[in-house]
N, C-alpha and C positions, 0 to 999 in steps of 0.2 A: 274511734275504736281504741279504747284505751288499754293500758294491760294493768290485769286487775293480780292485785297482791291480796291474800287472806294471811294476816299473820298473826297467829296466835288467838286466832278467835272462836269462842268458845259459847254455848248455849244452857242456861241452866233455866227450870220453872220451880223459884223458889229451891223446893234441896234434891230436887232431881233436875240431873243434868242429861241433859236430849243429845249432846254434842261435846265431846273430850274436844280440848285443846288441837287447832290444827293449822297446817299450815298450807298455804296452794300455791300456786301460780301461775296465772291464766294469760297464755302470752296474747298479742295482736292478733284479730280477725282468726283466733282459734274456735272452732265449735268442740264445744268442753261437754260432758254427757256425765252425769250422776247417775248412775245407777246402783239399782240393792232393794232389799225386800223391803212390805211395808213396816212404817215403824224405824229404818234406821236412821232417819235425818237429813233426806238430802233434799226433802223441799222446804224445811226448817233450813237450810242452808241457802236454798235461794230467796225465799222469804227476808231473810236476812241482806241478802244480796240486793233485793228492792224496797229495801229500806221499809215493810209490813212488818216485819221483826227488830227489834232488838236487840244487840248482841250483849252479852253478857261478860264476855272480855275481848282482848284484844282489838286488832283494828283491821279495816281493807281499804288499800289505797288503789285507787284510779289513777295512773301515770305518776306517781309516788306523793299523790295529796290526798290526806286521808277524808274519808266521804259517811262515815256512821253518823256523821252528826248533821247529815243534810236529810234533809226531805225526802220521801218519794220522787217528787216532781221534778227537782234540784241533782236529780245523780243519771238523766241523760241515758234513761234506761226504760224501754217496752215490755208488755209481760204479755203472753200469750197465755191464758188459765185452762183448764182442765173443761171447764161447762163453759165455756164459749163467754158468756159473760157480755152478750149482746140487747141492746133495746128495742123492744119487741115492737114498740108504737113507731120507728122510722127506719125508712126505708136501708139498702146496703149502702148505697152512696155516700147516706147521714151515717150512719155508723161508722163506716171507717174513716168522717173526716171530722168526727167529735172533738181529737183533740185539739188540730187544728182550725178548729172557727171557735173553741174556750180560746187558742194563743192568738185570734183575732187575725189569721194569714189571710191573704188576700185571695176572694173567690175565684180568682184565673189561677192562683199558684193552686189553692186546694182540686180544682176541679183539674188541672194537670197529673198531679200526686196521685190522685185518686184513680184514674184512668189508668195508669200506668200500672201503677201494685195492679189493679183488676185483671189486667191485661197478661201480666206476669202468672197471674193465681188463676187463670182463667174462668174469670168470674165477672167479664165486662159485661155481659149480657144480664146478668143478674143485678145490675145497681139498683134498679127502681121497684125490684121484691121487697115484702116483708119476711123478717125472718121465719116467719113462719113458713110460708112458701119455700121453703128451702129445705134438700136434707141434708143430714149431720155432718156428712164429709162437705158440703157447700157451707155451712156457716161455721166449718171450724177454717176452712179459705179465707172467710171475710175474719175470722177473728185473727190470723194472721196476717191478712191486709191493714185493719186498721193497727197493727203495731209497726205493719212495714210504711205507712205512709209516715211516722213521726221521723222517719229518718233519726231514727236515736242512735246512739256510737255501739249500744250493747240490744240483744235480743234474750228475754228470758221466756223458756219453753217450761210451763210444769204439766207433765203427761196431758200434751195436748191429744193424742191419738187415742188418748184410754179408752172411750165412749163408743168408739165405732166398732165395728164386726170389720171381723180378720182381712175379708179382702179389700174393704175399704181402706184399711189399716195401714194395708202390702203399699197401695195405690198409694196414698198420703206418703210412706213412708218414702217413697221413689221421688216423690214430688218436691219434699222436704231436701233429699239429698241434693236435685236438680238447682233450688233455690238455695242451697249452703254453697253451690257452687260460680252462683252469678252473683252473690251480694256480701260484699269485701266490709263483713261487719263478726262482732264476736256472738256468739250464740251459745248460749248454756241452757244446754237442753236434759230436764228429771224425766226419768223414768225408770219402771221397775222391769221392763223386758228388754232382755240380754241383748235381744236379734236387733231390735231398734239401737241400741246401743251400738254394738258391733259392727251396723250399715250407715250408722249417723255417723259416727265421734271421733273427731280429729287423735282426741286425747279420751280416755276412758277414766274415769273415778268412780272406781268400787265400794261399796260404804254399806256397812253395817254396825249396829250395835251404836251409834252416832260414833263411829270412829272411820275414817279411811284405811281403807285394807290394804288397797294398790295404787296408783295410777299411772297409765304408760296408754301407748296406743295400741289395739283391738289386737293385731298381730302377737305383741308381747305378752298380754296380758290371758293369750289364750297357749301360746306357746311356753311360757318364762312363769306361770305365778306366784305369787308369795308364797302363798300356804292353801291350807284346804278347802277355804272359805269361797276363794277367788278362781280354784279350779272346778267346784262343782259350779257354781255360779254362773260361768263364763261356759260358754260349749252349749248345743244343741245339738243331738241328747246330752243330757249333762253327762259327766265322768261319773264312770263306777269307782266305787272304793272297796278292797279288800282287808281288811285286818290281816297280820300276820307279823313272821319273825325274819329277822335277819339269820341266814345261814349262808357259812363259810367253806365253800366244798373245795381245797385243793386249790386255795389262791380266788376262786372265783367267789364271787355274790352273789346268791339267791336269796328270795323273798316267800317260805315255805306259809299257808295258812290254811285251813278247811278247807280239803277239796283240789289244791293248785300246790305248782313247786314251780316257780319261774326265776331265769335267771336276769341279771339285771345288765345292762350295755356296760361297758368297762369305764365308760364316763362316770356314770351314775354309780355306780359300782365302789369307785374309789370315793366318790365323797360320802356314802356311805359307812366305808369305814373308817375315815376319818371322823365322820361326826361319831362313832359308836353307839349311837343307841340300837338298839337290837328290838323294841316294842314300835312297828310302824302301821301305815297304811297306804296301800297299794294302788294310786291311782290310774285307773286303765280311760283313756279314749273309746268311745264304743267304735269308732272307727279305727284302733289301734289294733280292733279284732273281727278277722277276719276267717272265711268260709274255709280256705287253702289252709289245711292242717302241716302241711309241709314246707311252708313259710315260718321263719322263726320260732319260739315256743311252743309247744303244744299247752292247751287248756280245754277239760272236760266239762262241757255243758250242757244242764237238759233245758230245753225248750221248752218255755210254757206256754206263751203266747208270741203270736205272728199279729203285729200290726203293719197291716197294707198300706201303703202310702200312695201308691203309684210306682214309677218305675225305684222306690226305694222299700225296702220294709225295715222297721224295726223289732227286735227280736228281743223280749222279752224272756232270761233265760234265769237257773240256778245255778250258784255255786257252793257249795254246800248249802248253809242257811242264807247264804246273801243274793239277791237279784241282782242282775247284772245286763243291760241295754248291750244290745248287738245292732250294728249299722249293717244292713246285707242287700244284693239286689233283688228287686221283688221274683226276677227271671228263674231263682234256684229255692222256692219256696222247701221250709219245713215243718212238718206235721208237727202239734205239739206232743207233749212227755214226749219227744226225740232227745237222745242220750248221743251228743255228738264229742268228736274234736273239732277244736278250734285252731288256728295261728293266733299268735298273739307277737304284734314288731315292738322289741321289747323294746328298739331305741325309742320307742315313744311312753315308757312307764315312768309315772313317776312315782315317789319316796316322799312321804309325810312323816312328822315324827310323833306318833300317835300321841303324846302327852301336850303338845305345845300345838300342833296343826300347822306347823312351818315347814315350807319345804325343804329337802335336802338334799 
């Protein structure tokens, strides 16, 4: 379980570059989680990480020995793929103990190993299936089996969940969590969905554009973010953004823009006027707004759509020109084109600086 350093490593194909200069640091038996849209680089960074890519600068050290210039095979690392990546002519058994009868281990120690991951993945009963007999959430089991039987120091995860439907997904996703918590190894796990992320990851690293945006752990990084990129991104429903101005009524700070005059907590407030820009945007929580117009700020909004969830809905509403998600209980349903007040807890707005997308 080594701890893996990225330093200054960088990805280019020929004169485009996939990945800015970066740096990481991925402590012992942490489960690390890349997440971000497609296209921003973070399976080119594990790609990299298992030695399938090439880095095109800098170096990553394993317990501070640098390892780009070894093999695949030679850097003590499992990969978990996206399509299962299974041989369709031999049974579960042979599958997950491929690597071990190419490294020549002995058929009591494999036929142990084996038994055990099954037993862990709950999938002993299936050893002697062909893959084909099996569905999707059973042979992405065994494609995590046969990484867990190499006993490797490092687990690499690239969207292995992507392929299944939702509640297969939920299921796996619990599953994953269950197994990050009984096997004292590092796991760096890509994916593009937040939720996975935010119930996986030790540590979160947000990443678009091939640069890192944040990384901190799911609490911080939902609470604390950088900038704009990292607070739509993060949350379920994402944050609404309002465009607007900074105004100065009498010592206090509001944020006036189409539609809304809200004022800002005295926290936010004062660094606000320290930073002085006066062009921002208005990051609200959909959960930041709520039904009780006489909690906190008032905010006018009409209603356009009511999506039922169960005992949750999400409200789909206006604010002047901009839509704007409302978290509400399904028990206080409203009709649409409703022209309501809102509360809004301002201690939860945040302040972007519309020209940079930093927060403030």
């Amino acid at each position: 379980m080594p701890e893996i350093i990225f330093d200054s490593v960088e990805k280019s194909y020929g004169a485009v570059r996939v990945l800015e200069p970066f740096n990481l640091h991925l402590n012992d038996s942490e489960f690390t989680v890349l997440v971000g849209p497609s296209g921003c680089g973070k399976s080119t960074t594990l790609r990299i990480l298992a030695g399938l890519e090439t880095l095109s600068g800098g170096e990553i050290t394993f317990d501070g020995k640098p390892i780009s210039h070894l093999d695949p095979k030679a850097r003590d690392i499992a990969m978990v793929f996206q399509d299962y990546a299974l041989y369709p002519h031999m049974n579960i058994a042979k599958n997950m103990s491929f690597a071990l009868r190419l490294a020549k281990v002995s058929k009591s120690e494999i036929d142990e190993k084996v038994l055990r991951v099954a037993k862990l993945l709950n999938i002993a009963h299936l050893l002697d299936r062909k893959p084909a007999e099996l569905s999707g959430g059973q042979r992405q089991r065994v494609a995590m089996g046969r990484a867990m039987v190499r006993d490797a120091g490092t687990f690499l995860f690239d969207e292995p969940l992507s392929n299944l439907d939702a509640k297969l997904r939920a299921k796996m996703r619990t599953e994953l969590a269950e197994m990050r918590n009984t096997i004292d190894k590092n796991m760096v796990y890509v994916t593009h969905d937040q939720v996975e992320a935010m119930t996986l990851g030790d540590r979160i690293v947000v990443m678009s554009d091939g640069k890192i945006q944040q990384e901190s752990s799911p609490e911080e990084l939902f609470k604390t973010p950088r900038n704009k990129f990292v607070a739509g991104f993060i949350g379920s429903p994402t944050m609404n953004f309002l465009d607007g101005e900074i105004v100065d009524n009498a010592g206090k700070i509001w944020v006036q823009g189409n539609g809304y005059l809200l004022p800002l907590s005295e926290e936010t407030g004062a660094r606000v006027a320290k930073h002085g820009s006066k062009d921002v945007s208005l990051g609200l929580r959909p959960s930041s707004i709520i039904l009780d117009n006489t909690q906190g700020a008032a905010i006018e909004l009409r209603v356009i759509v009511s999506e039922y969830l169960g005992a949750q809905s999400v409200l789909v509403t206006r604010c002047g020109e901009t839509d704007v998600l409302v978290e509400a209980a399904s028990a206080t349903p409203i009709p649409p084109n409703t022209i309501q007040d809102f509360g809004v807890v301002t201690e939860e707005l945040m302040v972007f600086d519309r020209s940079t997308g930093l927060r403030i």
